[in-house]
C-alpha positions in Angstrom: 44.9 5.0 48.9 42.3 5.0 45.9 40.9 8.0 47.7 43.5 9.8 47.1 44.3 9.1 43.8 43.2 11.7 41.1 41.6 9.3 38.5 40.0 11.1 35.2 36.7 9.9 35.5 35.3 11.9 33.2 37.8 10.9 30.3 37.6 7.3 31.1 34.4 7.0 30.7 34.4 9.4 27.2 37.1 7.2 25.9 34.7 4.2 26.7 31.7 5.7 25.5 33.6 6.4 22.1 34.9 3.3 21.9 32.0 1.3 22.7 30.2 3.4 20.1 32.2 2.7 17.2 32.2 -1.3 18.5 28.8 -1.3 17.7 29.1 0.6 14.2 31.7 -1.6 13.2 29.1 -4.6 14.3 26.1 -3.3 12.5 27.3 -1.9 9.6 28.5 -5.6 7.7 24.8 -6.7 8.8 23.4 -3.7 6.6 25.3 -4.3 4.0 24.4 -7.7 4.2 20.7 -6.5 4.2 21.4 -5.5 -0.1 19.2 -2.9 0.1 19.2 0.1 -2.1 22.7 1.9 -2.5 21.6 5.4 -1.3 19.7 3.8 2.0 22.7 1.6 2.5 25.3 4.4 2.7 22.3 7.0 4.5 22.5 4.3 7.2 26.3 3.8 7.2 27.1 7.5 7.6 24.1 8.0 10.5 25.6 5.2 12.5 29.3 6.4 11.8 28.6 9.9 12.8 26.1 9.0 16.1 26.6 5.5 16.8 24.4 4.9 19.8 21.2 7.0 18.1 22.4 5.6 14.4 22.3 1.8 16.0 18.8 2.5 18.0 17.1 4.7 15.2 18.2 1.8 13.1 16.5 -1.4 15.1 13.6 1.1 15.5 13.0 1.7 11.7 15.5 0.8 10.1 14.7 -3.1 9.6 13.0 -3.8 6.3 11.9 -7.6 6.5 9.6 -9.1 8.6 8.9 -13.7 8.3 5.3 -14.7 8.4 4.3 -18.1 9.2 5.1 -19.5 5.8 3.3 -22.7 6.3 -0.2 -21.4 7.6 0.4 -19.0 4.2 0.8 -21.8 1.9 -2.2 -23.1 3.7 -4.8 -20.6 3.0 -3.0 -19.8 -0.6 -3.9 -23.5 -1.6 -7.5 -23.2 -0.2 -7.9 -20.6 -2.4 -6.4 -22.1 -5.6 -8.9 -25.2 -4.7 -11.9 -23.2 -4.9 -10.6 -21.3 -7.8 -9.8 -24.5 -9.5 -13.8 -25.9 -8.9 -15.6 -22.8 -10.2 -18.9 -23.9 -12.4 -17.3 -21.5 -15.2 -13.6 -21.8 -16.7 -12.1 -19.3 -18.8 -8.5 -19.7 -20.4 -7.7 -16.4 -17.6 -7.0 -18.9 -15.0 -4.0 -20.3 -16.1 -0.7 -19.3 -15.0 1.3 -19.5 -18.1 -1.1 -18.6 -20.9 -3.0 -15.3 -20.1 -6.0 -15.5 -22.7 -5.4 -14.1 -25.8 -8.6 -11.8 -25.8 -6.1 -9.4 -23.5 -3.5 -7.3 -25.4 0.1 -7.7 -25.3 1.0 -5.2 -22.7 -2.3 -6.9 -20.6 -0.9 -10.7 -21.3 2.8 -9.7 -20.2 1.4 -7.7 -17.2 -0.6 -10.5 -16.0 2.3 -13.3 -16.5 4.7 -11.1 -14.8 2.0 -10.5 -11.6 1.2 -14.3 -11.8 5.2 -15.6 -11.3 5.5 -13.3 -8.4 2.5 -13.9 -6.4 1.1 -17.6 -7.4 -2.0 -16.9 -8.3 -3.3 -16.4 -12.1 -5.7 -13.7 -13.7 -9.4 -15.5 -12.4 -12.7 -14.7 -14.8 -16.3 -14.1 -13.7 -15.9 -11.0 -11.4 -17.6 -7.8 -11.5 -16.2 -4.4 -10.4 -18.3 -1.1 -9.5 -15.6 1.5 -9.0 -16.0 4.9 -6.7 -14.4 8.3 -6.8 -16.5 9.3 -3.7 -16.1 8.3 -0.2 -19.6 8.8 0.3 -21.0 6.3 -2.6 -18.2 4.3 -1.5 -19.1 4.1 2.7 -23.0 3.4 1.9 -22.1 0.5 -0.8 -20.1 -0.9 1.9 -22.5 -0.5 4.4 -25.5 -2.1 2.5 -22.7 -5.2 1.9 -22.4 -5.1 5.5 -26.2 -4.9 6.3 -26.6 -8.1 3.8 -24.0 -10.4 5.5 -25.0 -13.8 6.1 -21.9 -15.3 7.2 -19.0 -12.8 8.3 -17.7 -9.8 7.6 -13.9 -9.1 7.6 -12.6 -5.5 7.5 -9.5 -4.2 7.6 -8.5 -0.3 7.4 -4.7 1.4 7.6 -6.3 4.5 9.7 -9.0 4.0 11.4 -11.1 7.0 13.0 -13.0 6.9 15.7 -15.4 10.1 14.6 -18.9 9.5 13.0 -17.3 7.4 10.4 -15.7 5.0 12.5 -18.6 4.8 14.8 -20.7 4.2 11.7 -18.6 1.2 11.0 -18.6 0.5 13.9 -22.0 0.0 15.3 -22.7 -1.8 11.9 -20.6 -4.6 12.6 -22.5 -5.0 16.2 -25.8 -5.5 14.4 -24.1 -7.7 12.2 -22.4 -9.5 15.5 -25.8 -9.3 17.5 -27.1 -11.7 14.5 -24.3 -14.6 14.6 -22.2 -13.0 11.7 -18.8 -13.9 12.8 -16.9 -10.5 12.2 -13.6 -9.8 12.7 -12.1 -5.7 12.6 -8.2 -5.0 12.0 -6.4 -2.1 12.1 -2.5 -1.0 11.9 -1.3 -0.1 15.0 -0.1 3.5 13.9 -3.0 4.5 11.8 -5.8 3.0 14.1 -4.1 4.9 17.4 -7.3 6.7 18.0 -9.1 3.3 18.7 -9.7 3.1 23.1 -10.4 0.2 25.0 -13.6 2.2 25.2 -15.1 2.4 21.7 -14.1 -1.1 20.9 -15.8 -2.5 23.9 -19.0 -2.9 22.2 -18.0 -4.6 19.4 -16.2 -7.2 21.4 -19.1 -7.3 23.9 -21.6 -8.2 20.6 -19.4 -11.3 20.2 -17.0 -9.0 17.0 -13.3 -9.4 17.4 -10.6 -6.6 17.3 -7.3 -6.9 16.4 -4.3 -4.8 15.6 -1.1 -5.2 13.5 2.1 -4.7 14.9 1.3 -2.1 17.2 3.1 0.3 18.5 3.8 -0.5 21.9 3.6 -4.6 21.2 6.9 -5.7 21.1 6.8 -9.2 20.1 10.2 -11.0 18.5 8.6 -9.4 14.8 7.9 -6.0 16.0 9.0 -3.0 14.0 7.4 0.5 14.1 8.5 1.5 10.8 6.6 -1.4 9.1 3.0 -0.5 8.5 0.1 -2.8 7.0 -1.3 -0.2 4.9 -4.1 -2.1 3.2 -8.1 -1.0 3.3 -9.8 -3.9 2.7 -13.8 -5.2 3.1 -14.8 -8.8 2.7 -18.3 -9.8 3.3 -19.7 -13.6 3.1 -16.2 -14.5 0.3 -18.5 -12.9 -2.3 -18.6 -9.2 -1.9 -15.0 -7.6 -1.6 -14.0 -4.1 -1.5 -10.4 -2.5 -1.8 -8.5 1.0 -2.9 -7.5 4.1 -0.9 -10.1 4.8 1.6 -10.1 4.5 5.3 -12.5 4.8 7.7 -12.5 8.8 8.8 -14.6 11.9 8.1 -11.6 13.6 6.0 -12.5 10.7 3.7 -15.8 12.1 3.7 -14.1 16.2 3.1 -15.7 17.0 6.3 -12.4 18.4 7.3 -12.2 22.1 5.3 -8.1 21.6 5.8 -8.0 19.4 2.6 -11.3 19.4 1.2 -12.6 18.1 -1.1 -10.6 14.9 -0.4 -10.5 13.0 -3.7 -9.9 8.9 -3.8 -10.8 6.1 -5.6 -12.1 3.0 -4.1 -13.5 -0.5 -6.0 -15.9 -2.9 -5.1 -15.7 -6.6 -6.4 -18.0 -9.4 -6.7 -17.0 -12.8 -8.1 -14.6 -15.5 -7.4 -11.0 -12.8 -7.2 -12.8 -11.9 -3.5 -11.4 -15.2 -2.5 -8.0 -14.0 -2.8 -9.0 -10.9 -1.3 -10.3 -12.9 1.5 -6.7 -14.9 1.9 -4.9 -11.7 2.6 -6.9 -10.9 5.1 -6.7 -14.4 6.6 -2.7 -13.8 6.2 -3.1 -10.4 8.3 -5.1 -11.6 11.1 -2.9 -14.6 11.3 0.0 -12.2 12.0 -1.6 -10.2 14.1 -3.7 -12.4 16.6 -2.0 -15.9 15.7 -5.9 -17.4 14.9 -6.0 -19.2 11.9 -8.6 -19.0 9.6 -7.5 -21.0 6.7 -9.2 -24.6 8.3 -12.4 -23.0 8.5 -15.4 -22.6 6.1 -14.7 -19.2 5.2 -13.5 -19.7 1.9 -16.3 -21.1 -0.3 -15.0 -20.2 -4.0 -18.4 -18.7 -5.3 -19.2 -18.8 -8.9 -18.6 -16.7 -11.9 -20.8 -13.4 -11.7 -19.2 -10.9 -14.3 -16.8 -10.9 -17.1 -13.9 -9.0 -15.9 -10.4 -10.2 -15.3 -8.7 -9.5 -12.0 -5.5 -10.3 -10.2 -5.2 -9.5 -6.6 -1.3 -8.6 -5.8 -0.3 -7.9 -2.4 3.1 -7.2 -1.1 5.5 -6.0 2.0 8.4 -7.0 3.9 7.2 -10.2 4.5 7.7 -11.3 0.7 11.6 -12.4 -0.9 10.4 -9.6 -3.9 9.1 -6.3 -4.5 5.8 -7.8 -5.9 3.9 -4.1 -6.8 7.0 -2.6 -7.7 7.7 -5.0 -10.3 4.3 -5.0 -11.2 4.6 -1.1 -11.9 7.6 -1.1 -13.2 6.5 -4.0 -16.4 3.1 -1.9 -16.7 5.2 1.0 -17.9 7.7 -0.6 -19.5 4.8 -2.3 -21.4 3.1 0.7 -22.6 3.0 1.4 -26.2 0.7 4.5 -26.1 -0.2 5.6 -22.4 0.6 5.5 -19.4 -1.2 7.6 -16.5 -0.4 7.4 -13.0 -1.9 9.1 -10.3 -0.7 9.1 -6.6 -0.6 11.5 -3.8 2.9 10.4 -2.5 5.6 10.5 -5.3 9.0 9.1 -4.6 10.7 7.0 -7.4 13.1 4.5 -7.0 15.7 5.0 -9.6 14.4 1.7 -11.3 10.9 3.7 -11.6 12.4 6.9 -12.3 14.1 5.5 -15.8 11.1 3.5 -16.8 9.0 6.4 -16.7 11.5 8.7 -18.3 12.1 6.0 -21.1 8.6 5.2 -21.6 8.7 9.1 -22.6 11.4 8.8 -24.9 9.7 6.0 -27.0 7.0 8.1 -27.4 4.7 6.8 -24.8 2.3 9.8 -23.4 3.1 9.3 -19.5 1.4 11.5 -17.2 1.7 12.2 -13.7 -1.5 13.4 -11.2 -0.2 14.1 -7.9 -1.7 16.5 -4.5 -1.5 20.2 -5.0 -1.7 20.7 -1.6 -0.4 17.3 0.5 -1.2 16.2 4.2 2.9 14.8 4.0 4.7 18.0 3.1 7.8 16.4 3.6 7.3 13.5 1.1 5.7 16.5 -1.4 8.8 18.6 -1.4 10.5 15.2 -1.6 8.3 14.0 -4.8 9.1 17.6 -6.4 12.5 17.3 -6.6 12.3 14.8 -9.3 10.2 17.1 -11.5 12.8 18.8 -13.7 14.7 15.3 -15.1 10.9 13.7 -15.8 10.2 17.3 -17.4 13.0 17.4 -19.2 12.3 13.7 -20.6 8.9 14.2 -21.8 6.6 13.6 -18.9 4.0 15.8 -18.4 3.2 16.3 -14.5 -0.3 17.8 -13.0 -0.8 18.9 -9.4 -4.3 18.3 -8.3 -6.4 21.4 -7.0 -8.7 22.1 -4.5 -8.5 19.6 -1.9 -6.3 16.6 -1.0 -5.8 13.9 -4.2 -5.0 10.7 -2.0 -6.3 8.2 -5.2 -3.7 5.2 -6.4 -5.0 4.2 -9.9 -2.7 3.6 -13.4 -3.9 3.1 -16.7 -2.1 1.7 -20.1 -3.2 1.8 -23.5 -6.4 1.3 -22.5 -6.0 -2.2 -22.4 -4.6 -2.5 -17.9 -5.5 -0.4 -15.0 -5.0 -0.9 -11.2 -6.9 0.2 -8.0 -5.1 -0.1 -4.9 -3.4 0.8 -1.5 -0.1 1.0 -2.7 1.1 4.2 -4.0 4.2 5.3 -5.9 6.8 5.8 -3.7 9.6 3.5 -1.6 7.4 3.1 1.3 4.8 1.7 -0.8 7.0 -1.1 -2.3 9.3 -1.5 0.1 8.5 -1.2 3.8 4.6 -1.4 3.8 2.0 -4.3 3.5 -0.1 -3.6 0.4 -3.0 -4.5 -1.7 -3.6 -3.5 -4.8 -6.3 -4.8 -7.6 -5.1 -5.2 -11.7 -7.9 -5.7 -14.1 -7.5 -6.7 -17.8 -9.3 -5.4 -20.1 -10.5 -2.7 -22.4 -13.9 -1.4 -20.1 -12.7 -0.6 -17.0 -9.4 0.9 -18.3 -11.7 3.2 -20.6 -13.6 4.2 -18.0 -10.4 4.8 -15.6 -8.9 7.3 -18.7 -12.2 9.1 -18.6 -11.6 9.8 -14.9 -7.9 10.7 -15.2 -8.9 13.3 -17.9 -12.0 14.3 -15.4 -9.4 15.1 -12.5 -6.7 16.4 -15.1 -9.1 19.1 -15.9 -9.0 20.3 -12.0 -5.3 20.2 -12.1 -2.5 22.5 -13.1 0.5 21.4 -15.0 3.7 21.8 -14.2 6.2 23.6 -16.5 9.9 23.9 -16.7 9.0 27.3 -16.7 7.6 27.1 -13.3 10.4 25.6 -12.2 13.0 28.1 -13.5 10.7 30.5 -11.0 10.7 28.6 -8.1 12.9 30.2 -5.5 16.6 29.7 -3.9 15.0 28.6 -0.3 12.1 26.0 -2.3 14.6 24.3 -4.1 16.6 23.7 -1.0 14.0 22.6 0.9 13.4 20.0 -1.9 16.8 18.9 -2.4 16.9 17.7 1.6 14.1 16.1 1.4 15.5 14.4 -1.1 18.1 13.4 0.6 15.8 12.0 3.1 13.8 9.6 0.6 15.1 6.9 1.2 13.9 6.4 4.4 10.3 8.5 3.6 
């Protein structure tokens, strides 16, 4: 008689939906609570799911997951191959010990470098030198007469990777270089190297060159995650030559693109013994990514002393149990007795970061921020804005970068400590992406770092409380939200 019966299909199956909806809220919200991340993305999270369970709950396993496990042992591997080589260099210094930085560094250096040391496993090494770039241009042909020298392999690695004249540039040199029995290997993230077809790689792999890509987008194997991106740019040739910074591979590198030209970065290039531990991160990447190991092979040959600088390479992401740039940042400023300048094109503070810089200001320390006048990430620039008034208001002077697109990630203090990295100075950066970023102690290359911050400071405009008292009802709402949405920028 069932056909008869007048059964409310419609709110059955509501009731169900609703019910089964807040079954699954009440499932996955102790697990992100459990995950201890920041308050604010905790309770962003909570409220999402609450209100939309079903998009809340998928939104969440789509980006939402901040921790990704690596193949600890294969890491531990290549980490100790490196140490070894570091360990037989024909030159010592007092640098390479992990407790005692040498005493030629200043205090803020020494602290710094202990700090970065305990966190990553691996000390300040001697005998490197460092040639740093402010133009893509200098920057692509260094790298390309690194490439034309290889002997034994070339490893590069780029977050975004075009495939316009730059990419094919890049390309086609790492043919020759395959065409020759140089073993080279190309990486790319899987959202930023997109452009890359079955197509344009095919000659590369048809030279004997290997392709690979991190995490991409449509891969899903069991560590998948579209919201974690390897965000390094990094260029190993032979373990002796290494380069690192901000660039990709693209013409808007170049400022061939008149939307945010001139584009404005800062790369550095690095010869010495530090390129070995440049060279393990890579090895740690294409590991992840294509499940070849590299550490049991004859890559890693721990060259000799070729310069007086002092580097540390850091790297971090959601593979690691720490923050490992974020602390870094964080002690550099709390360090800083005189200076501090930071520039970045993406500015969102934690509010750890957000009181060290406003009370570095209030002992007196001269902190300045250099960020993008005009941004290729409005959302995050509206976002970075709304923290101008309370950094203002504490002392911090703030400079928005004009013409073109400011997309460097450098900090100087006192002088004594600068870095040049991937990582820039926002929650992404130390949280959700893999990063690599280069510290260097010592008084010449943070000179010469000061003199570019001032060069770049001159093309800037700062930022008044005045300005701000101007800026309109609709603005300032537009910044507020995407405040709101920082967490998860």
């Amino acid at each position: 008689m069932l056909e008869h019966a007048n059964i409310p299909w419609q709110s059955i199956f509501a009731v169900v939906t609703t019910v089964g909806g807040y079954l699954l809220a009440l499932v996955l919200i102790p697990r992100i609570i459990l995950d201890r991340r920041e308050s604010g993305a905790t309770l962003a999270w909570i409220l999402f799911i609450a209100i939309v369970p079903y998009l809340g709950v998928a939104l969440f396993f789509l980006v939402g997951q901040s921790r990704v496990r690596r193949k600890s042992r294969k890491h531990k591997e290549s980490h100790d191959i490196f140490l070894r080589n570091m360990n037989a260099l024909d030159i010592k210094h007092p640098a390479c010990n992990f407790e005692k930085p040498p005493e030629v560094l200043s205090e803020q250096a020494r602290e710094i470098a202990r700090l970065a040391a305990s966190v990553t496993g691996t000390p300040v090494i001697t005998g490197n030198s460092l040639e740093i770039f402010i133009d893509a241009n200098k920057a692509y042909d260094r790298m390309q007469q690194a490439i034309e020298q290889a002997q034994h392999h070339v490893f590069m690695q780029s977050y975004i990777y075009r495939k316009d004249s730059a990419g094919k540039r890049f390309r086609d040199l790492l043919i020759e270089k395959a065409k020759e029995g140089v073993e080279v290997k190309l990486l790319v993230d899987g959202v930023g190297g997109q452009e890359i077809s079955k197509k344009f790689i095919k000659p590369l792999l048809d030279a004997g060159g290997q392709f690979g890509i991190f995490m991409p987008v449509f891969g899903f194997r069991p560590y998948w995650n579209p919201n974690l991106r390897n965000h390094r740019k990094i260029l190993i040739v032979d373990d002796k030559v290494g380069f690192a910074g901000g660039l990709n591979i693209g013409e808007e590198y170049q400022g061939r693109k008149k939307k945010y030209a001139p584009w404005r970065d800062t790369h550095i290039r690095l010869d010495g013994p530090a390129v070995g531990r440049l060279q393990e991160i890579f090895a740690e990447d294409w590991l992840f990514a294509t499940d070849e190991d590299l550490a049991d092979t004859d890559f890693f040959t721990g060259i000799s002393s070729c310069g007086e600088e002092l580097v540390q390479i850091v790297d971090s992401g959601p593979d690691k149990g720490h923050e490992t740039i974020h602390a870094v940042f964080f002690t550099a400023v709390n360090e800083a007795s005189e200076k501090v300048f930071i520039t970045t094109p993406y500015f969102i503070p934690d509010s750890a970061m957000l009181l060290a810089l406003k009370t570095a200001s209030w002992r007196g320390v001269d902190v300045r921020i250099l960020l993008p006048g005009k941004s290729d990430l409005r959302l995050v620039q509206w976002a970075g804005r709304s923290y101008y008034k309370e950094l203002l208001q504490a002392g911090v002077r703030i400079f928005e970068h004009h013409p073109g697109m400011l997309h460097a990630k450098t900090m100087v203090v006192d002088k004594t400590w600068s870095t040049v990295g991937s990582a820039n100075m926002d929650r992404r950066s130390f949280r959700l992406n893999f990063e690599v970023n280069v510290l260097i102690s010592g008084s010449r290359m943070a000179e010469r770092m000061e003199k570019i911050f001032y060069t770049d400071m001159d093309k800037a405009k700062e930022i008044t409380l005045e300005d701000l008292e101007h800026k309109g009802l609709k603005a300032r709402m537009v910044e507020a939200f995407a405040r709101i949405l920082s967490p998860v920028l």
